[in-house]
N, C-alpha and C positions, 0 to 999 in steps of 0.2 A: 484292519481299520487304521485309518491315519492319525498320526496326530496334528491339532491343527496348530498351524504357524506363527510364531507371538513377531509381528512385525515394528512392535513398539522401539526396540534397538537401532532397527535403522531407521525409523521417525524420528528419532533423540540426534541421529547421527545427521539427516538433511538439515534441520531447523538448526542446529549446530550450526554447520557448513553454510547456509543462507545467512545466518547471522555474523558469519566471518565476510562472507561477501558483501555485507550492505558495508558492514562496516571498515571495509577494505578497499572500496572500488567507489560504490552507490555515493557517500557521504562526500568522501575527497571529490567526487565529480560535482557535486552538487554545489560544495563550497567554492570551487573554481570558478562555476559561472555564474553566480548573483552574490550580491551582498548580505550578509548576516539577516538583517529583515526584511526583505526580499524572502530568502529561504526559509524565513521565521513564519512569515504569514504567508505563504504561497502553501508550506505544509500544515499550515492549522486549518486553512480553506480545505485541503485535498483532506484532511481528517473528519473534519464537518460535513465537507460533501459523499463522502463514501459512507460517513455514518448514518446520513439522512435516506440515503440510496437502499441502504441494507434496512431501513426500518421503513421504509412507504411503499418496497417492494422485493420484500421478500423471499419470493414466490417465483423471481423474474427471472433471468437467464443472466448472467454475470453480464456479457456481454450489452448490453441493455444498461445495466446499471452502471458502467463503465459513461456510457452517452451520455447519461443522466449529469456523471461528475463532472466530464469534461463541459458541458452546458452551465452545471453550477459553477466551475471555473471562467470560464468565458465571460460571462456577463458580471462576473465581479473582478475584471480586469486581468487576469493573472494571463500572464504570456510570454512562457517559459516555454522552453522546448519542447517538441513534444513527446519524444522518448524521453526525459526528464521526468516529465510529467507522469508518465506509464508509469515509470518506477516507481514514483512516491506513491502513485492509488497504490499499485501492487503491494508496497510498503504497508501503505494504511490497513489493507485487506486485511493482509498477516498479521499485523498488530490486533487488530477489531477481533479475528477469530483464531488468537491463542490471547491474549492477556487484556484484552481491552484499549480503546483507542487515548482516554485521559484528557477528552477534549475539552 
């Protein structure tokens, strides 16, 4: 009989290591190309919009809910890059579903 495999150590160890990369690469990039409030509300929009996306649909395929944000961005002006943009949803995802977004 096997024993089964506790993969919790290297869950500790990626969110670890992501958490060196935002804050290592994602951030400094982010600071480079817009202004302090610019990046201030362009990320509390991408927080809002991913939180509203994860709560009207649930159910939906990430992908899908990704459209949804980039649409709630769109029409409230924000037009930032667009791999920019990726990053921070991605950002906001992992924030929402390990510790909460704090919007």
């Amino acid at each position: 009989m096997h024993t089964p495999v506790d993969f919790t150590p290297v869950l500790q160890a990626l969110i670890a290591l992501l958490s060196v990369l935002i804050t290592t690469f994602l951030i400094p990039f982010i600071r480079s190309k817009t202004t302090e409030q610019q990046r201030e509300s362009a990320n509390n929009l991408v927080k809002i919009g991913v939180a509203a996306a994860e709560q009207l649909y649930p159910n939906s395929a990430g992908k899908f809910k990704k459209e949804e944000v980039l649409e709630f961005l769109a029409h409230r002006g924000v037009n930032l890059d667009e791999e920019l943009i990726d990053e921070m949803i991605e950002s906001a995802v992992y924030q929402l579903k390990h510790n909460g977004l704090g919007v």
